[in-house]
C-alpha positions as CSV (number, residue, x, y, z in Angstrom):
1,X,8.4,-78.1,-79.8
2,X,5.7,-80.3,-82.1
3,X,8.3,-83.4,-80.2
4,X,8.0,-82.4,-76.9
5,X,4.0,-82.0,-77.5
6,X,3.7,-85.9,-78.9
7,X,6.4,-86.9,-76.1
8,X,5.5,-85.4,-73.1
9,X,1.4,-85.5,-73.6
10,X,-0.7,-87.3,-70.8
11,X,-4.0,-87.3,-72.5
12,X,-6.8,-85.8,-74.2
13,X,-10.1,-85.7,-74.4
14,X,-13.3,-84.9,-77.1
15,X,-12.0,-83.4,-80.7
16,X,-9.6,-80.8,-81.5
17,X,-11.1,-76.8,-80.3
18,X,-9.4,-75.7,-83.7
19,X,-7.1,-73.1,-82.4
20,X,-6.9,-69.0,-82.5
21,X,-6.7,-68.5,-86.3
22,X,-9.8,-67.0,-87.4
23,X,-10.2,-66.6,-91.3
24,X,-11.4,-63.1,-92.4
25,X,-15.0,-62.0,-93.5
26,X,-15.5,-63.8,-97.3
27,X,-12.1,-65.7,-96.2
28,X,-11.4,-69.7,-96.0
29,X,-9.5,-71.8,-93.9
30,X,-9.6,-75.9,-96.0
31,X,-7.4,-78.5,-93.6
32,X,-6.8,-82.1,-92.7
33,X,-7.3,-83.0,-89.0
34,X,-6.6,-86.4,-86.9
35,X,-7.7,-87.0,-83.7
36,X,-6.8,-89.8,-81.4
37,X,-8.7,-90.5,-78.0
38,X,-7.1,-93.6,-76.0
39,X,-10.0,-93.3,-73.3
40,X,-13.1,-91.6,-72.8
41,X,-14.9,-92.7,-69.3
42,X,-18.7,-93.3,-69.3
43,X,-20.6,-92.9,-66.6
44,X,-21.8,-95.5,-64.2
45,X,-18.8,-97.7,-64.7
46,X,-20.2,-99.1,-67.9
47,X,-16.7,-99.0,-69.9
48,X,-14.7,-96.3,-71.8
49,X,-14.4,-95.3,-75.8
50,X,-11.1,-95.0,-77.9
51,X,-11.8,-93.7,-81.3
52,X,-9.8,-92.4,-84.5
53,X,-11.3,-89.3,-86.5
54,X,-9.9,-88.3,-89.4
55,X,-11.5,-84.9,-90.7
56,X,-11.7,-82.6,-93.8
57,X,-12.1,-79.1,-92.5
58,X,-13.6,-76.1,-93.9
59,X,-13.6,-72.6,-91.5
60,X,-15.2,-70.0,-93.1
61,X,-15.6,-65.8,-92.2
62,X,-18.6,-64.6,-91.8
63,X,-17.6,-61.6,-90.4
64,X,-14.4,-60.3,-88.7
65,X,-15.2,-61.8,-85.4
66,X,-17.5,-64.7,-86.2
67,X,-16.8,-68.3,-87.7
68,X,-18.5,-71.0,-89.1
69,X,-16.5,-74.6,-88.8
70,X,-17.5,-77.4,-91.0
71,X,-15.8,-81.1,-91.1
72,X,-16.7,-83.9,-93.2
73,X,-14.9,-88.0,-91.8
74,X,-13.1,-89.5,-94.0
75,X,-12.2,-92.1,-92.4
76,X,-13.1,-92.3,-88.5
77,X,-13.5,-95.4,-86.0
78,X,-14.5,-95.8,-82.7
79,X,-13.9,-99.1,-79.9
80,X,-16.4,-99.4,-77.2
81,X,-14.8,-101.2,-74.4
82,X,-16.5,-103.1,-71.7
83,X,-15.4,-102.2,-67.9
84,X,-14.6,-106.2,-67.4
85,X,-13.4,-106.3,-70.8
86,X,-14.5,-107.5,-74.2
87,X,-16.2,-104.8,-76.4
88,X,-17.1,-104.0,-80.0
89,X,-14.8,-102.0,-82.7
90,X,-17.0,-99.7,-85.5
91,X,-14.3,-100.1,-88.1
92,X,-16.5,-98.7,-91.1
93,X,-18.2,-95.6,-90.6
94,X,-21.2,-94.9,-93.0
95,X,-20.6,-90.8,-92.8
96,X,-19.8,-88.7,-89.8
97,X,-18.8,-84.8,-89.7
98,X,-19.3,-82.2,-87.4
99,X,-20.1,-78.0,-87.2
100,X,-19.4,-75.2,-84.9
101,X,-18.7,-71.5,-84.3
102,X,-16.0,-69.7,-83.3
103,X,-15.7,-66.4,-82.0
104,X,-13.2,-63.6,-81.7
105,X,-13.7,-62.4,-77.6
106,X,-10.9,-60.3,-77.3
107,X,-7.6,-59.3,-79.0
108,X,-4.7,-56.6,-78.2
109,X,-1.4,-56.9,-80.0
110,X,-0.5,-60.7,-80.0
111,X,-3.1,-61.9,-77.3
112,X,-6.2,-63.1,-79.0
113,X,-8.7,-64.7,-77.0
114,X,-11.4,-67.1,-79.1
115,X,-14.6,-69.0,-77.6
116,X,-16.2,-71.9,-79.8
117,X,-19.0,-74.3,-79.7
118,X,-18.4,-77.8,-81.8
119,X,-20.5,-81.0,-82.5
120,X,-18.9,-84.4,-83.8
121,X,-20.8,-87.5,-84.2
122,X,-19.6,-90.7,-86.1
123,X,-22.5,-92.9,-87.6
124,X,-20.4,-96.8,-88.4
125,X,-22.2,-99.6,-90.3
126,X,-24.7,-102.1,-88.3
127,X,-22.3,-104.9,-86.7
128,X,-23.7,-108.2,-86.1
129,X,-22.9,-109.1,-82.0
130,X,-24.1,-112.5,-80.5
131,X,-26.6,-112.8,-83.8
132,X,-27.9,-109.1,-83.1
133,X,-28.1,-106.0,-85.1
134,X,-26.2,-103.7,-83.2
135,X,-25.5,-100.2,-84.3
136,X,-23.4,-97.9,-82.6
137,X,-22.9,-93.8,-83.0
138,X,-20.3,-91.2,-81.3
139,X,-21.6,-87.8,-80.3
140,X,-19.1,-85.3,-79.0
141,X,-20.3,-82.1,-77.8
142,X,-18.4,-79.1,-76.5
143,X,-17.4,-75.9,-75.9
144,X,-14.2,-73.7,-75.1
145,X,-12.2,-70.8,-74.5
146,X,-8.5,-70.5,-75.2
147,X,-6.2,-68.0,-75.2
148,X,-3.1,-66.9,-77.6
149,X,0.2,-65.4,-78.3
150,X,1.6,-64.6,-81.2
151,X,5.3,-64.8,-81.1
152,X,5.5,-64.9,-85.3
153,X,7.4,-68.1,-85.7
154,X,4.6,-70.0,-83.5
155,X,1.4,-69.0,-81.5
156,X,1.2,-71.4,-78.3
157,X,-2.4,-71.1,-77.0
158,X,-4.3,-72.9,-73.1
159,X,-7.4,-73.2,-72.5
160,X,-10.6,-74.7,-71.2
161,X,-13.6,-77.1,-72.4
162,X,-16.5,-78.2,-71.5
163,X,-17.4,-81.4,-73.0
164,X,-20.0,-84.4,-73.4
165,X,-18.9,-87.3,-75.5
166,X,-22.2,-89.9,-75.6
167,X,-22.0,-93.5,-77.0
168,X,-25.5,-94.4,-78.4
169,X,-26.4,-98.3,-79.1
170,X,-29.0,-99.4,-80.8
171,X,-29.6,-103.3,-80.9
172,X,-32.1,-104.7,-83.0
173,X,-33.5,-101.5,-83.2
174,X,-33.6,-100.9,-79.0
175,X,-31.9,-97.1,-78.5
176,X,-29.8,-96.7,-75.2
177,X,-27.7,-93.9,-75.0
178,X,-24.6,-94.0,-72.3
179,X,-23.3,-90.4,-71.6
180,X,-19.1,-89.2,-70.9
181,X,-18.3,-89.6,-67.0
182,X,-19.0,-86.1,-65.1
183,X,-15.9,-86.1,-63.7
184,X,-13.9,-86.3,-67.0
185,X,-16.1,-83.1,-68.6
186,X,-14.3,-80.3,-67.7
187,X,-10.5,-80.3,-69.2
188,X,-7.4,-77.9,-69.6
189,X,-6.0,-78.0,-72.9
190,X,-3.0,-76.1,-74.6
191,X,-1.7,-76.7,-78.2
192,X,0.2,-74.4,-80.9
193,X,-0.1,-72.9,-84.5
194,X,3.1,-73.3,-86.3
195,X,3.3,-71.5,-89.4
196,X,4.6,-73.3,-92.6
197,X,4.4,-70.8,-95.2
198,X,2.4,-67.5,-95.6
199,X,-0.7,-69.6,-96.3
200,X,-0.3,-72.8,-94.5
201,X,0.2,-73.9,-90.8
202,X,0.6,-77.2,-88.8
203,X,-1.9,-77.0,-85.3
204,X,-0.9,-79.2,-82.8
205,X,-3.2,-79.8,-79.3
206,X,-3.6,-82.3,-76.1
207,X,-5.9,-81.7,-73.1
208,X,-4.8,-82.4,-70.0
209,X,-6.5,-84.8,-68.3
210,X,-6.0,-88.5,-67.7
211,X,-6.5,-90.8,-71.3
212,X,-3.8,-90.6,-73.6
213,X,-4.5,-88.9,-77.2
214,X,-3.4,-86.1,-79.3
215,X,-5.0,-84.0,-81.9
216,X,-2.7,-82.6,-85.1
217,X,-4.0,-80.6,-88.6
218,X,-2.4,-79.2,-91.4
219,X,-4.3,-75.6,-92.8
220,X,-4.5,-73.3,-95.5
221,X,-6.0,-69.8,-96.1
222,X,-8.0,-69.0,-99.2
């Protein structure tokens, strides 16, 4: 099933929603997360962004039904690409991370239903264009509902998002900030939590929208 995800995926957009699996209060979730977004449309035709993120992750209980997400980059890119072509690549990020909340909305038996709020940003080194300064940062917002099953061997999850990815480009200083295409906000996304061991579990997603990306993370419980 994890090869028919990667195979048959048409795209995905913004970073992973995390899944269904909540830790407990005082409990923590520590995992390693990749993302990869093939194309993220701005707005007013001025291009698209493909980006890498690589994340450290750290979900922990507050209480039964509420969640705090941290994740730290260790090693994340983005490409800005110009409409007509050409662009600039932020191969060396200085730090990025993110943080978010997830909360238990419902659950009977093995249907859980979670809604979460995230925030990503990637903050690269200045790049030197055309003899300018030119610094460029990712910011990803959004927010989502999915809902679970849990069939034991596997928990296969859809759901919805809400998202706003914004490039911001500073050059020599000069801020502009170009914002995600409308159109592309609003996605349908579906993904799975396969268990590994009692502890540990592979998470697998893709939003289904046009693009191209995927999102995978391996987890444990503490």
């Amino acid at each position: 099933m994890v090869f028919f995800f990667l195979i048959v995926l048409r795209s995905a957009f913004a970073s992973p929603a995390c899944g269904t699996q909540l830790p407990l209060k005082k409990e923590m979730f520590l995992g390693l997360q990749h993302s990869f977004i093939k194309r993220q449309n701005l707005s007013n035709d001025l291009g698209y962004i493909e980006s890498h993120q690589n994340y450290f992750s750290l979900s922990y209980g507050l209480t039964d039904w509420l969640v705090l997400d941290l994740k730290a980059s260790l090693y994340s890119s983005f490409r800005y690409h110009l409409s007509g072509g050409g662009g600039i690549k932020y191969e060396d990020p200085l730090w990025g991370g993110g943080y978010g909340f997830r909360v238990k909305a419902y659950e009977y038996g093995p249907i859980k239903s979670v809604v979460g709020f995230q925030h990503f940003s990637i903050h690269p080194r200045t790049v030197h264009v055309a003899g300018e300064k030119v610094q460029g940062i990712l910011e990803d917002w959004q927010g989502s509902a999915l809902f679970s099953y849990d069939m034991k061997r596997l928990s296969p999850y859809i759901g919805f998002r809400y998202m706003m990815m914004d490039y911001i480009r500073l050059v020599n200083k000069d801020r502009k900030m170009i914002k995600s295409e409308k159109g592309s906000r609003p996605g349908f996304l579906s993904g799975m939590d396969i268990p590994l061991s009692q502890k540990t579990w592979l998470n697998v997603e893709v939003d289904w929208q046009d693009g191209g990306a995927v999102a995978a993370g391996v987890y444990c419980r503490f």
